[in-house]
Structures are given as structure tokens and as C-alpha cells.
C-alpha positions, 0 to 999 in steps of 0.5 A: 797547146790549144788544148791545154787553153780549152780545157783548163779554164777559169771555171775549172781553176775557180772550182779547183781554187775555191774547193781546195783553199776553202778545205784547208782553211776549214781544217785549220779553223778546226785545229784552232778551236778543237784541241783534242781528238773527239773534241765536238760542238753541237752545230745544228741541232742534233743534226749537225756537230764538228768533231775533231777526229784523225783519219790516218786511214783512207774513205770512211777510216778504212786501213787505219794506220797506213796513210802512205798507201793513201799518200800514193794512191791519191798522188795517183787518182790526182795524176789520172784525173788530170790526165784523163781531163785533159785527154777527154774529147769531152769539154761540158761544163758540168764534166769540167766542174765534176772533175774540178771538184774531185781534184780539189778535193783530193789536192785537199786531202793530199796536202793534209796527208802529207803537211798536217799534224798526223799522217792522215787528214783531219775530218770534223764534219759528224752528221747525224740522224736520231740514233744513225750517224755518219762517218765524220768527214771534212770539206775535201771529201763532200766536193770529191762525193759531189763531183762523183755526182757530176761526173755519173751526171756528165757521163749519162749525157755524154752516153745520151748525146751518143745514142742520138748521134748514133740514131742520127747517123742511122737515120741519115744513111736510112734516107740514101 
């Protein structure tokens, strides 16, 4: 049970809240003022723009048409993750909030796929850059991206702090 009380802690539950409620909310918001499909609003410039898309596929609307195949694979990355945490010899801060926000993130989008208006998730977020534009995403999927960032973060720490254990160790059997 201790390692439960370590690992789970209020950062991780902070992050976790914050990413999952500030998802659903932003998707219910877009619901609100965007009433159908493709319905856009210039945000920032020609930069940024809302636009109300179904995404009743999985990352960048790839296999369209089979969200139960994202229902269970996201029901199992969730699993993973929350075992995999909870496994971990790591305990860093920036581990526990990459993987904070991926679980957020696809708690978010699991929610959706299964009590939103369609069999997807809503994506409303329409970047765009002159005449490049970026898949349309929601607030899920850019914490779940910027975890992924954290978590390749976390792991080049963790492989550095192994390397000077190890040369540490070396040294220190070296000297007898």
C-alpha cells in the first residue's frame, strides 16, 4: 500500500484532474457555440481557428468509421499506463506529470468515444500556417502530445542517471 501513497500523489491527481475536466469542458463549450460539422471561427489571426469536426477515427482521423477499435485500445493504453506508473522504480516529477497528462488525455478522449454525441471524439482545435494546416485536434490530444514530450524527457534522465550510476560504480571497484 505504500507504494500506492508514493506514487499517486496530489501532482499526479492535479495534472490528471486539470487535463481531463479542462478537455471535457472545452469539448462541451464547442458543442455550445458550434452547431454543425465544419462550423469554424477565426480565433487568432490566420493562425489559430475553432472548427467543429467529428473525429470517429483515431490520431490524425486515421480508420475512419471504427471507433471501437480506439474504445479498446485506449481502454488498454489507459490500463498500461496506470500500470506501468505504478510499477515504475521511477518516482521524478517530470515522469509523474508526463504520465499524468497522458492519462488525462486519453481519459478525455475515452470519455468522449463513449458518451459523446457520435462514436468519436470532437476536435475543434485548426492550426494553421499560410497555406499548411494542421490536423484539427482537441485539448486531450495536445496534453497526450505534450506528455509524450515529458515522458521522451524523463527517460533521457533516467538512462543519464544510469549511465553515472554505472561509471560510478565502475569507478568505486576501480579503487579496490
Amino acid at each position: 500500500m505504500a507504494a500506492w501513497r508514493t506514487k499517486f500523489t496530489p501532482p499526479f491527481f492535479i495534472v490528471l484532474v486539470v487535463v481531463y475536466v479542462s478537455d471535457l469542458v472545452s469539448k462541451l463549450w464547442v458543442l455550445k457555440h458550434f452547431k454543425v460539422q465544419g462550423q469554424s471561427e477565426q480565433i487568432i489571426g490566420n493562425f489559430l481557428f475553432f472548427t467543429l469536426t467529428r473525429n470517429e477515427g483515431g490520431v490524425f482521423g486515421m480508420l475512419q468509421g471504427y471507433a471501437w477499435v480506439f474504445q479498446i485500445l485506449t481502454a488498454f493504453a489507459i490500463l498500461f499506463l496506470l500500470y506501468y506508473y505504478y510499477r515504475s522504480r521511477e518516482s521524478s516529477l517530470v515522469f509523474t506529470l508526463a504520465i499524468a497528462a497522458i492519462l488525462g488525455g486519453a481519459l478525455g478522449n475515452f470519455t468522449d468515444r463513449f458518451y459523446g454525441t457520435t462514436p468519436g471524439v470532437i476536435d475543434f482545435i485548426d492550426m494553421r500556417f499560410g497555406s499548411f494546416r494542421w490536423f484539427i485536434f482537441n485539448v486531450a490530444d495536445a496534453f497526450i502530445c505534450v506528455g509524450a514530450c515529458l515522458l521522451a524527457i524523463a527517460f533521457y534522465q533516467f538512462e543519464k542517471a544510469e549511465k553515472a550510476l554505472a561509471q560510478k560504480d565502475a569507478a568505486s571497484l576501480q579503487k579496490n
